[in-house]
C-alpha positions as CSV (number, residue, x, y, z in Angstrom):
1,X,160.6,110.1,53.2
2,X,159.9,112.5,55.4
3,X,156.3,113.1,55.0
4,X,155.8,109.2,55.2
5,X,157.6,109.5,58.8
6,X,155.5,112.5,59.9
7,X,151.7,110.3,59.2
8,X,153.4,107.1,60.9
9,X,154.5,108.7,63.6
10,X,151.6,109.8,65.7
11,X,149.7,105.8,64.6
12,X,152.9,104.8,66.2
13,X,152.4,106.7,69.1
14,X,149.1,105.6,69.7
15,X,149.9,101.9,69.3
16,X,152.6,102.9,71.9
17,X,149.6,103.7,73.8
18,X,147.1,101.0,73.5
19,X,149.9,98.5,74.5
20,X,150.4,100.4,77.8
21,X,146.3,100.7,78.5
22,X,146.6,96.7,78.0
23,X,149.3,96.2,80.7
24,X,148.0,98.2,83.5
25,X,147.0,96.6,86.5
26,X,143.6,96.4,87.6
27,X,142.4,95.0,91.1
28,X,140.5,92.2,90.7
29,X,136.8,91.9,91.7
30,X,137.6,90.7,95.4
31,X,140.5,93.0,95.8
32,X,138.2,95.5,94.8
33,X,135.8,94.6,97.3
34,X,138.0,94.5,100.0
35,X,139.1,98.6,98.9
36,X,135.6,99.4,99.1
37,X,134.7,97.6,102.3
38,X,136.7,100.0,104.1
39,X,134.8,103.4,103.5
40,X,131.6,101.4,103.7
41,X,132.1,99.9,106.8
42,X,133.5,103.1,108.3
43,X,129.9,104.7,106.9
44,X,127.8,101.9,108.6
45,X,128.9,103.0,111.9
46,X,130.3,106.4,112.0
47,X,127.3,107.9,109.2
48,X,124.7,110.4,110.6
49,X,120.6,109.8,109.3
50,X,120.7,113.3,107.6
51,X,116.8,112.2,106.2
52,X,113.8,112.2,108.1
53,X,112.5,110.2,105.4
54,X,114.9,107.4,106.3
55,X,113.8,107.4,110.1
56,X,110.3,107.5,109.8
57,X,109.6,106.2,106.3
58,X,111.6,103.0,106.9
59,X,113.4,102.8,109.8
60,X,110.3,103.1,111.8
61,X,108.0,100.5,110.2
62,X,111.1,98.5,109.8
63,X,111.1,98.2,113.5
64,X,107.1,97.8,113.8
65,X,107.6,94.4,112.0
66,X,110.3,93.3,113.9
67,X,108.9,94.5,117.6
68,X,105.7,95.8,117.3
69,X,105.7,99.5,117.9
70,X,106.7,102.4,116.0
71,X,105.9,105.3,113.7
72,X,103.4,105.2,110.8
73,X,103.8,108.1,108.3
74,X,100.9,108.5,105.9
75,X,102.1,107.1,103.0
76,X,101.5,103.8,105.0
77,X,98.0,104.8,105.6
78,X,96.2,101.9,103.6
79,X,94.3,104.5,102.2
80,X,97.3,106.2,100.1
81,X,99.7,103.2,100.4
82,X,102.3,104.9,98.8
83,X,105.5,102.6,100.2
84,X,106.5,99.1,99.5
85,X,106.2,97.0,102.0
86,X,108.0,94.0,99.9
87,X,111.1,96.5,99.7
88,X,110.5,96.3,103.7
89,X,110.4,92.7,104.0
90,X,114.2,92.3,102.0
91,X,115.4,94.3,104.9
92,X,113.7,92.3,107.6
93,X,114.9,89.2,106.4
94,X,118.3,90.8,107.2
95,X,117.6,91.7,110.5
96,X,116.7,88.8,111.8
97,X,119.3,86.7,110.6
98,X,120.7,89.3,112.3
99,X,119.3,88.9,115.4
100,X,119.4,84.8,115.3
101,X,123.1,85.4,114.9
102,X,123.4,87.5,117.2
103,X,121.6,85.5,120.1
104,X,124.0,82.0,119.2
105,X,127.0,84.2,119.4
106,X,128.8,85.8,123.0
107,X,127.7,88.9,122.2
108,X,124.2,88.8,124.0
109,X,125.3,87.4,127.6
110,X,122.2,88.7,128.8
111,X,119.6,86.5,126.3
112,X,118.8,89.8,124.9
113,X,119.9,91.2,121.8
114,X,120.8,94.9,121.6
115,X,118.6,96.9,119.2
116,X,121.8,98.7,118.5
117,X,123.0,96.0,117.3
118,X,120.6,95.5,114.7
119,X,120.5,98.8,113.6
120,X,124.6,98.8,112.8
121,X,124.1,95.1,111.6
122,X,121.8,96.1,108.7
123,X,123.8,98.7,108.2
124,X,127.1,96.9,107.9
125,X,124.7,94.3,105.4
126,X,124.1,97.8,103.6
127,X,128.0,98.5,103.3
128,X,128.7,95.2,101.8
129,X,125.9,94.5,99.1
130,X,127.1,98.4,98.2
131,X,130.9,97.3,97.9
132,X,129.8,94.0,95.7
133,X,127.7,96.3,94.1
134,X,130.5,98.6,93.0
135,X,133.0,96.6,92.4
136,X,130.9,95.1,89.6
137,X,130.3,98.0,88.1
138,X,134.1,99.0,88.2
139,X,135.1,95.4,86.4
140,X,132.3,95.8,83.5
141,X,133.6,99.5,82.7
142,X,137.7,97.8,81.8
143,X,136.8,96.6,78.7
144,X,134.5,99.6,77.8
145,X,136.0,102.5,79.1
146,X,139.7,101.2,79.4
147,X,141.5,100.3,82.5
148,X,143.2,103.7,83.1
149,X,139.5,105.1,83.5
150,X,138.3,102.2,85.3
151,X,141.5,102.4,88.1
152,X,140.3,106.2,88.2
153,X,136.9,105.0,88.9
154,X,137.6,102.3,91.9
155,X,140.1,105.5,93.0
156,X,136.6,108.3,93.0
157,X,134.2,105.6,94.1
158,X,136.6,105.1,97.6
159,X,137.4,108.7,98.3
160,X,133.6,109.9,97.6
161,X,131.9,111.9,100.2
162,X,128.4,111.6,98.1
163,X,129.0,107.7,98.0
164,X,130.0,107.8,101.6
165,X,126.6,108.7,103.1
166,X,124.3,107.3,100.2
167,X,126.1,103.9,100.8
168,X,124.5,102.9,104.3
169,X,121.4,104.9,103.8
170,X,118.3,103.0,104.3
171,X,116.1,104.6,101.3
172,X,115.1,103.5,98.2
173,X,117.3,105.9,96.4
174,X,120.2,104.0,97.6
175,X,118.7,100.7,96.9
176,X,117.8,102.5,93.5
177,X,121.7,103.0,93.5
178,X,122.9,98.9,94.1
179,X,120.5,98.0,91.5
180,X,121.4,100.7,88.9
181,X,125.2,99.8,89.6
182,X,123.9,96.1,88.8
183,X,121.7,96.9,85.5
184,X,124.7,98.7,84.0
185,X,127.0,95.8,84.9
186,X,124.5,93.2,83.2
187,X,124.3,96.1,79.9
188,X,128.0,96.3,79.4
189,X,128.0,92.5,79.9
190,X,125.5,92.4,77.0
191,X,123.2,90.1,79.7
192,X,120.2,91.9,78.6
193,X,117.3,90.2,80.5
194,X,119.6,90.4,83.5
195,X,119.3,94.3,83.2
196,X,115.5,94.5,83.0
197,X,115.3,92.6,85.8
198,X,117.4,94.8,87.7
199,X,115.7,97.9,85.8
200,X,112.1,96.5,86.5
201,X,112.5,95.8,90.3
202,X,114.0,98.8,90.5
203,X,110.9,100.8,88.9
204,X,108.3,98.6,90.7
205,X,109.9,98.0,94.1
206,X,112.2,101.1,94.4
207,X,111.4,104.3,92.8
208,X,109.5,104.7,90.1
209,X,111.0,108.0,88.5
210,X,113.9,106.2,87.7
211,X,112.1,104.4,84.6
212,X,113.5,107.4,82.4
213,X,117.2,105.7,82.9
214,X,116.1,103.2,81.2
215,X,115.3,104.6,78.0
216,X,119.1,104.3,75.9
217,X,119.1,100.5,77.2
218,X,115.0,100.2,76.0
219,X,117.0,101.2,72.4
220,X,119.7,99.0,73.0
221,X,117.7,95.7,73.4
222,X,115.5,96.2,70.8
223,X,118.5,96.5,68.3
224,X,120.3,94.0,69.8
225,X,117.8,91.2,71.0
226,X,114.7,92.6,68.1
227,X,111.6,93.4,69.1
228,X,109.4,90.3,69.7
229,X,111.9,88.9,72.5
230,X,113.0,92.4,74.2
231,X,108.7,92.7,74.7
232,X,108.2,88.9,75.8
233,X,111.1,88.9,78.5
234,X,110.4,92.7,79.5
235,X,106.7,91.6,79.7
236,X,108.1,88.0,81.8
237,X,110.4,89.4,84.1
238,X,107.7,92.6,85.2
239,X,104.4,90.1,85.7
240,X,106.7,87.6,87.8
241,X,108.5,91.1,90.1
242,X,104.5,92.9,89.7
243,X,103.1,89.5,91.3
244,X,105.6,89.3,94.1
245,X,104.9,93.5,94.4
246,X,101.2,93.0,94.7
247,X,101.0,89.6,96.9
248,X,103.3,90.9,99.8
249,X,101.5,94.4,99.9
250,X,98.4,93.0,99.6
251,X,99.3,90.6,103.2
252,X,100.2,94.1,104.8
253,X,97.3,96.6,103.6
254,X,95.1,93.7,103.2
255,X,94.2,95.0,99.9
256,X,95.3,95.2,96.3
257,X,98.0,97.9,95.8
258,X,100.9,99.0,93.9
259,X,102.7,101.5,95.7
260,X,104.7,102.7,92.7
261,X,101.3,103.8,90.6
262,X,100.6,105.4,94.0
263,X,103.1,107.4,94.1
264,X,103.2,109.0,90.4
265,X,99.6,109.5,90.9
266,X,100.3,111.3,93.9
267,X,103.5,113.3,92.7
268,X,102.3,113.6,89.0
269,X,98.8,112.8,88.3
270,X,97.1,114.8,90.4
271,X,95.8,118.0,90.6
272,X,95.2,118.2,94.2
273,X,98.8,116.8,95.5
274,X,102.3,117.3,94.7
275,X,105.4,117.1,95.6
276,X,106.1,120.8,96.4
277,X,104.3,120.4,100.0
278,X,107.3,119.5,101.2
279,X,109.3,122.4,100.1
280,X,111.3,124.0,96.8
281,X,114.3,124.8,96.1
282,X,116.1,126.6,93.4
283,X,118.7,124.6,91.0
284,X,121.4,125.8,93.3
285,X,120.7,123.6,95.6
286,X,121.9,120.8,93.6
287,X,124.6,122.5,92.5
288,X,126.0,123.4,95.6
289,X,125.4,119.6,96.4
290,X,127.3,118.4,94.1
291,X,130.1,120.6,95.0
292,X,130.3,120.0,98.7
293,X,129.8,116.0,98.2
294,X,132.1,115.5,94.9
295,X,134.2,118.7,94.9
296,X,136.2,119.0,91.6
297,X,134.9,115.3,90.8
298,X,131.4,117.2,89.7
299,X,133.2,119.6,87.1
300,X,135.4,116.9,85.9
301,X,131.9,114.6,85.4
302,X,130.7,117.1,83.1
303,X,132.1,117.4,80.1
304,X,132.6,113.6,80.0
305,X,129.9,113.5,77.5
306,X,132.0,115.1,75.3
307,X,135.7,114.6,75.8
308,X,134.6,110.3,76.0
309,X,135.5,110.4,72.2
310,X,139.1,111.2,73.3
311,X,139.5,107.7,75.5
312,X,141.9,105.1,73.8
313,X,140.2,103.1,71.1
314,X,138.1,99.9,72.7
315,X,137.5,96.8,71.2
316,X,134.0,95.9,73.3
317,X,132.7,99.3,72.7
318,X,132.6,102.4,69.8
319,X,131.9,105.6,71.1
320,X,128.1,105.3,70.5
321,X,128.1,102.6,73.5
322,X,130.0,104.2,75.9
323,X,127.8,107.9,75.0
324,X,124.4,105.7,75.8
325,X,126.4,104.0,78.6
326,X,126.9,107.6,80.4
327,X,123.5,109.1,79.0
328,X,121.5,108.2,81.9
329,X,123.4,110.4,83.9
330,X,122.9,113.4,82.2
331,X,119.2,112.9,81.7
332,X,118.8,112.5,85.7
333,X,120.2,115.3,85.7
334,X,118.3,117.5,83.9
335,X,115.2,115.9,85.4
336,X,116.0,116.6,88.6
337,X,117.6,119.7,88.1
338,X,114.2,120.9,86.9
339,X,112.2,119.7,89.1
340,X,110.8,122.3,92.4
341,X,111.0,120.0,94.9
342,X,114.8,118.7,95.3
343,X,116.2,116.8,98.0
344,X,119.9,115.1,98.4
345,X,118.6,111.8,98.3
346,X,117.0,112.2,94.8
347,X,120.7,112.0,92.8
348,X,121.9,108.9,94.8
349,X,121.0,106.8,91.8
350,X,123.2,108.8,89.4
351,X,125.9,109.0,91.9
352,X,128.1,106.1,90.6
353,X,128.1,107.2,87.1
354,X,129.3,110.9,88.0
355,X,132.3,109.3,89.2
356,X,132.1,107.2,86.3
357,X,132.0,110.3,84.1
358,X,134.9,112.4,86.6
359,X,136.8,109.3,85.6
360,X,136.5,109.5,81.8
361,X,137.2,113.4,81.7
362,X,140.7,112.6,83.8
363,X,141.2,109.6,81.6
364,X,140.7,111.9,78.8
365,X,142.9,114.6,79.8
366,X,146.2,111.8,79.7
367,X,145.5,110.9,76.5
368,X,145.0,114.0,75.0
369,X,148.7,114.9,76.9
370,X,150.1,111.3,75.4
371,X,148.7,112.6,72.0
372,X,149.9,115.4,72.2
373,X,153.8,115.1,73.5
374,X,154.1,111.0,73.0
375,X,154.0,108.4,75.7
376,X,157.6,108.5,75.8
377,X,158.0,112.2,76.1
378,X,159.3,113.1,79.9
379,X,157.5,116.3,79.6
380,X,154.5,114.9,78.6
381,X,154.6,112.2,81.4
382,X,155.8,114.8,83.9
383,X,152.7,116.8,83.3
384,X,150.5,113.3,83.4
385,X,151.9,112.8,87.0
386,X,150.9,116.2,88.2
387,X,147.6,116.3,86.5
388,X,146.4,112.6,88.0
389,X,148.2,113.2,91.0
390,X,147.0,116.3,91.7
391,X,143.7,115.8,90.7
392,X,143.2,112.3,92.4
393,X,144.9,114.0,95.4
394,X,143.3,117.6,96.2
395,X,140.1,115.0,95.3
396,X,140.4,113.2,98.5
397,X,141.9,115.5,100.6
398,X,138.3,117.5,100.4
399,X,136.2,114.1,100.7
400,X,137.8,113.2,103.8
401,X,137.2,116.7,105.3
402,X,133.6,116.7,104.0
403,X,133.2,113.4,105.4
404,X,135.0,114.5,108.7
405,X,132.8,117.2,109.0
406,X,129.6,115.9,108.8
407,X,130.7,113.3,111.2
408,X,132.1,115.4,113.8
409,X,129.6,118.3,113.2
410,X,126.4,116.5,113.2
411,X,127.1,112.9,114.7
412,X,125.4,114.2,118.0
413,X,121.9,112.9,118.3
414,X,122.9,109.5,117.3
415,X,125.4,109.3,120.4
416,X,122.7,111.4,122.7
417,X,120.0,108.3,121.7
418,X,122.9,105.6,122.1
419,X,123.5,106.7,125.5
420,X,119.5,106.9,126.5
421,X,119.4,103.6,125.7
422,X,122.8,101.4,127.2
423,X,122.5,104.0,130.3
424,X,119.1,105.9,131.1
425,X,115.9,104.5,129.4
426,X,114.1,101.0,131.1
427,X,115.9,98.2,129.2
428,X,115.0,94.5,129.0
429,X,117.1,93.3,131.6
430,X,115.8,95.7,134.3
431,X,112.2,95.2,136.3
432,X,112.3,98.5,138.4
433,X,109.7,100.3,136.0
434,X,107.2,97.9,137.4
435,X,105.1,99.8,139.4
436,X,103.4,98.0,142.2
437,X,100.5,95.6,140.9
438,X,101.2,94.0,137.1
439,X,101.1,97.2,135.4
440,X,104.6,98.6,133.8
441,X,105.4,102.2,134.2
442,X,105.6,104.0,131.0
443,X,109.0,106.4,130.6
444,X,107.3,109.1,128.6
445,X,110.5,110.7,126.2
446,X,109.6,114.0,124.2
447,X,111.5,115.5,121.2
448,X,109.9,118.9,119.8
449,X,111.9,120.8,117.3
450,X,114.3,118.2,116.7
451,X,111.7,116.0,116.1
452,X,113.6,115.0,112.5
453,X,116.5,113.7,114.1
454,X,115.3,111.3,116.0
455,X,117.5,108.3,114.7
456,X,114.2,105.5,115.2
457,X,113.0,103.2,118.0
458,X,116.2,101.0,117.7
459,X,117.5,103.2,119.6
460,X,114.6,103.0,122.3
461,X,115.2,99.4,124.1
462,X,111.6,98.3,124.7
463,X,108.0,100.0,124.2
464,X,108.3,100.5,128.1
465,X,109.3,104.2,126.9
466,X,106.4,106.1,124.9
467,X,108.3,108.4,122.7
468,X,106.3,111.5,122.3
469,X,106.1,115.6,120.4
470,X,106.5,119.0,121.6
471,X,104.7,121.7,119.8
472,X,107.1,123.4,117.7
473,X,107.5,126.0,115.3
474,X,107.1,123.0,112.8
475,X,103.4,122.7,111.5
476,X,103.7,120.2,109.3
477,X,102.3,116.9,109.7
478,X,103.8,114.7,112.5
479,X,103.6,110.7,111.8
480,X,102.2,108.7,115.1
481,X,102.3,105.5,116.4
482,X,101.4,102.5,114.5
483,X,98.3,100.3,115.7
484,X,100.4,98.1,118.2
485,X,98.3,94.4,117.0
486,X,98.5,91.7,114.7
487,X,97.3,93.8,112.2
488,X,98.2,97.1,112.7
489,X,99.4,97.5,109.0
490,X,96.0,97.2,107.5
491,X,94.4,99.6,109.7
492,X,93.3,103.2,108.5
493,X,94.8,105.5,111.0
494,X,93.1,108.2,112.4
495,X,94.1,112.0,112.1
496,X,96.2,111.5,108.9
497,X,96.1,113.5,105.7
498,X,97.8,113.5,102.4
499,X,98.1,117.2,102.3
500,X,101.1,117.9,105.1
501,X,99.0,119.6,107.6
502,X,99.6,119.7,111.4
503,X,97.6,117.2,113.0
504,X,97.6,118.6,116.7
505,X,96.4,114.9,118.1
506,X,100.0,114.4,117.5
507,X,101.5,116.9,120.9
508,X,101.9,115.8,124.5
509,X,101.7,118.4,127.3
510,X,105.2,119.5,128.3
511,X,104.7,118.0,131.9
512,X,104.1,114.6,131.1
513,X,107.3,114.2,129.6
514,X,109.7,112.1,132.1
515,X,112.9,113.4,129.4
516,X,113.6,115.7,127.0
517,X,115.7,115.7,124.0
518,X,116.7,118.9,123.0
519,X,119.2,121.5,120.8
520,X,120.1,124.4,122.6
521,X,120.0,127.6,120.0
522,X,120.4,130.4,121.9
523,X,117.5,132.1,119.8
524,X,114.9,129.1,119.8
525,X,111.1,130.0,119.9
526,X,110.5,127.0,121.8
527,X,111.0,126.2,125.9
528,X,114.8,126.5,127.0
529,X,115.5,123.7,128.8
530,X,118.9,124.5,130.1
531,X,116.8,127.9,131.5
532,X,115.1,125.7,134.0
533,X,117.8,124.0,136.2
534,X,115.2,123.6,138.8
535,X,112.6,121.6,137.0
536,X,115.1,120.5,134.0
537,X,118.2,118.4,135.0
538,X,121.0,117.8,132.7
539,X,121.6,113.8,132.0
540,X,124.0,114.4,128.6
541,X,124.7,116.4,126.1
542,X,127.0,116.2,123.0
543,X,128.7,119.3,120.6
544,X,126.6,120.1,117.2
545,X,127.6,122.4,115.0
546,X,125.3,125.5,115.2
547,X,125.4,126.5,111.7
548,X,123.7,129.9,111.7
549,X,127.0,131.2,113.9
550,X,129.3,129.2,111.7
551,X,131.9,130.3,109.1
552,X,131.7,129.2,105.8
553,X,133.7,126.9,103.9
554,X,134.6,125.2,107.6
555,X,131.3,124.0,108.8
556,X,131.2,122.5,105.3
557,X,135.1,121.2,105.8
558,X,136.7,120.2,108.3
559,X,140.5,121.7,108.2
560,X,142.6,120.2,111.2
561,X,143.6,123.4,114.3
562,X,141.3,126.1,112.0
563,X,137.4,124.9,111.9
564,X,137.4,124.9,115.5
565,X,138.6,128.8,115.6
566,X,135.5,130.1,112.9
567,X,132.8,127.3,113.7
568,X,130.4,127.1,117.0
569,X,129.1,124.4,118.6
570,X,126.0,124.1,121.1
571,X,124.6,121.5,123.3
572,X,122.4,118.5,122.2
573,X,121.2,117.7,125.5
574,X,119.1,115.5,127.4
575,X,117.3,116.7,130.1
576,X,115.2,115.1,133.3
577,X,112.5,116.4,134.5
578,X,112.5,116.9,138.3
579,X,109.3,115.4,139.6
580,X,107.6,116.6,143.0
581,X,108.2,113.3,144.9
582,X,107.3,114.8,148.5
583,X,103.9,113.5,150.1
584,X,101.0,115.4,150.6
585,X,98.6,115.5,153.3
586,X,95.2,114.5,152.9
């Protein structure tokens, strides 16, 4: 009698168990959305452009289709054509819907319609296709992963400092990161052709790399749909999303193209180009990534490949699933992890399922506890409280003060450009630029070193100001203006190469420069400014965090009455230049 009590026993306790999974509560999908709104929205307008590559690579050719002017990079040269202008065009649409709303409501008083404006209205379009996005993907894990895990997940995803900057970012590695949320939804749905569609756009219109994610689902469909259908709809779905690739490029470069081939063949193919131009960096750097943006989240995501055979038993999915569920993550990984070349941006796709995975190792941990003290054991449930509790808790306590940090720290040339334009640079509504005669005076605006923090021409109300380069200790390749007609897009621009060297075309002599935009390091090889009172005035300036004479961990973290005691700040400054207005005689 006794043995017979000792076997039941624990199948008891784990009935115990599946009954509670069953009768938690799980925010529905627009209660979920509404959670996630909040961090998104606060990202859309308090979230600084860490990325060159989102300025000048999108930002700026963004705003050449919209107004006409702005910065070409070379990989819109129609002679490498290695972005999408079709993943362009999505984002245009956006805009001006934006700006039609815009001019109908009370905002624009004037007529006009701030540029601003724009800029935090795509954003905030960013922030809520992200939040939809997510809050799919949160619904489609319940009957996979369990509800505990999925609560977990909608609890990570909210708090995450990663998700919190790659959520409004204006690169295709965050729109890589909606559509991967989206192709895992349709997967655990079992809406197969709905994931390749979501895979296939996101390989020809987003990033191409991120075809190897793919692979577990490629098994998946074949199994599940055979062979003959998986290839027919596969082969459907890419000639209809290759057609609309091809045809919008092709009205842009005025020639046949496919940006994504361009770019493996730049990155991979070829002998002569790589990636590693740009810089390398060893695996560290992710690492140390990882740590700062998802802080015990990252160690908890990685043994989730192992410890998801300890979740509660599910009846939509055996272990195998919810391993080639997760697998994608872990093949990124190593990908990326090997690669030379590394930059933050590169693991946005992957960042939903790490805190997908940080959810199943936490998930794992209570029902190893339940398994082994009982559900009903006060012990056991005492050490469940502290271990969610605590973990969910230190969790968010070090997002927010990563978050808070980066906002605080480096949030200064986007408030330095905001106050060029509402206050100092010639705006629509003003005519005393116009110099005597028809011809308009041209405000010439010069950045040198900080050259990559320029936040993009929506910042810079009308093409009355020419924004121009310093030299700099940079010598890399600059971008330069766009071809400002009709077809400027099609146009092979002059002084561009594929190979990152300085183009010195791109400079403009210090004097010409009616402003200056400019961080003030103490050490700097390049003109000080603030040295000059007498030809340099001070307009503005805003604190940024000078990191080289910062203590570590609080320039990383931000830790209310003690970063401010073992961090320094410096001035990001505009200046004036003090022009010789006294007349001459002949």
């Amino acid at each position: 009698m006794t043995k017979k009590l000792s076997k039941t026993q624990p199948r008891a306790s784990m009935a115990t168990k599946d009954t509670e999974e069953r009768h938690l509560w799980t925010p529905t999908l627009e209660t979920a959305v509404s959670l996630l709104l909040v961090p998104r929205v606060i990202s859309s307008l308090l979230n600084p452009i860490a990325d060159c590559d989102e300025t000048f690579n999108y930002w700026e050719p963004l705003h050449y289709l919209m107004y006409g002017f702005g910065f070409q990079t070379w990989e819109y040269s129609p002679l490498y054509a290695l972005r999408s202008y079709l993943y362009l065009l999505v984002h245009l649409v956006v805009v001006k819907l934006a700006s039609w709303g815009f001019s109908f409501s009370l905002v624009g008083t004037t007529g006009v319609v701030s540029k601003v404006m724009l800029f935090y209205g795509l954003r905030g379009a960013l922030a809520l296709v992200c939040s939809y996005c997510e809050a799919l993907f949160y619904r489609a894990c319940i009957p996979h992963f369990g509800r505990r895990t999925a609560r977990y997940l909608l609890w990570i995803l909210l708090f995450n400092a990663g998700m919190f900057h790659a959520s409004t970012a204006f690169l295709p590695s965050t729109f890589v990161m909606y559509l991967i949320m989206l192709f895992l939804t349709a997967w655990m749905e079992r809406q197969h052709f709905l994931a390749i569609f979501w895979g296939v756009v996101a390989v020809l219109c987003g990033w191409p790399y991120v075809g190897v994610l793919f692979v577990p689902f490629m098994f998946d469909t074949l199994h599940a749909r055979g062979v003959v259908l998986s290839l027919i709809a596969g082969a459907s779905i890419g000639l209809v999303v290759l057609t609309a690739e091809i045809g919008v490029n092709f009205f842009y470069y005025r020639k046949i193209v496919l940006p994504a081939w361009n770019i493996v063949q730049y990155n991979v193919l070829s002998s002569e180009t790589d990636s590693t131009l740009y810089g390398v960096e060893p695996w560290s750097f992710y690492a140390l990534n990882l740590a700062l943006n998802f802080n015990i989240a990252a160690a908890m995501a990685l043994p989730s490949l192992l410890v998801v055979f300890l979740l509660p038993r599910s009846a939509s999915a055996g272990a195998g699933r919810r391993l080639a569920f997760l697998s994608p993550l872990f093949i990124w990984l190593a990908i990326m992890f090997a690669q030379a070349h590394k930059e933050e941006r590169f693991l946005f796709p992957v960042y939903p399922l790490l805190c997908l995975g940080a959810a199943i190792t936490l998930s794992s941990a209570v029902a190893s506890v339940w398994g082994v003290f009982g559900p009903g054991s006060s012990f056991g449930n005492f050490t469940v409280t502290v271990l969610v509790y605590g973990s969910l808790g230190l969790y968010s306590l070090l997002s927010i003060s990563r978050v808070t940090s980066n906002v605080v720290n480096y949030s200064a040339p986007i408030r330095i450009y905001s106050h060029l334009h509402d206050h100092v640079l010639p705006s629509p509504t003003k005519n005393v630029f116009m110099a005597s005669g028809s011809a308009t005076a041209v405000t010439t605006l010069c950045i040198g070193k900080e050259w990559y923090r320029f936040p993009s021409s929506f910042f810079v109300p009308t093409n009355a100001t020419s924004v121009r380069f310093l030299k700099s200790s940079f010598s890399g390749q600059l971008p330069k203006p766009f071809e400002q007609h009709e077809n400027g897009t099609s146009v092979i621009p002059t002084d561009m190469n594929n190979q990152n060297r300085e183009e010195f075309t791109r400079y403009t002599p210090e004097d010409d420069c009616d402003y200056v935009v400019d961080l003030n390091l103490p050490g700097q090889q390049e003109t000080k400014f603030w040295e000059s009172p007498g030809k340099w005035q001070l307009i503005h300036s805003e604190p940024f965090l000078n990191a080289d004479a910062s203590r570590s961990p609080y320039r990383a973290l931000y830790v209310p009455f003690l970063t401010t005691k073992h961090v320094q700040y410096v001035k990001y400054a505009v200046y004036k230049q003090k022009r010789d207005t006294t007349p001459h005689t002949p």
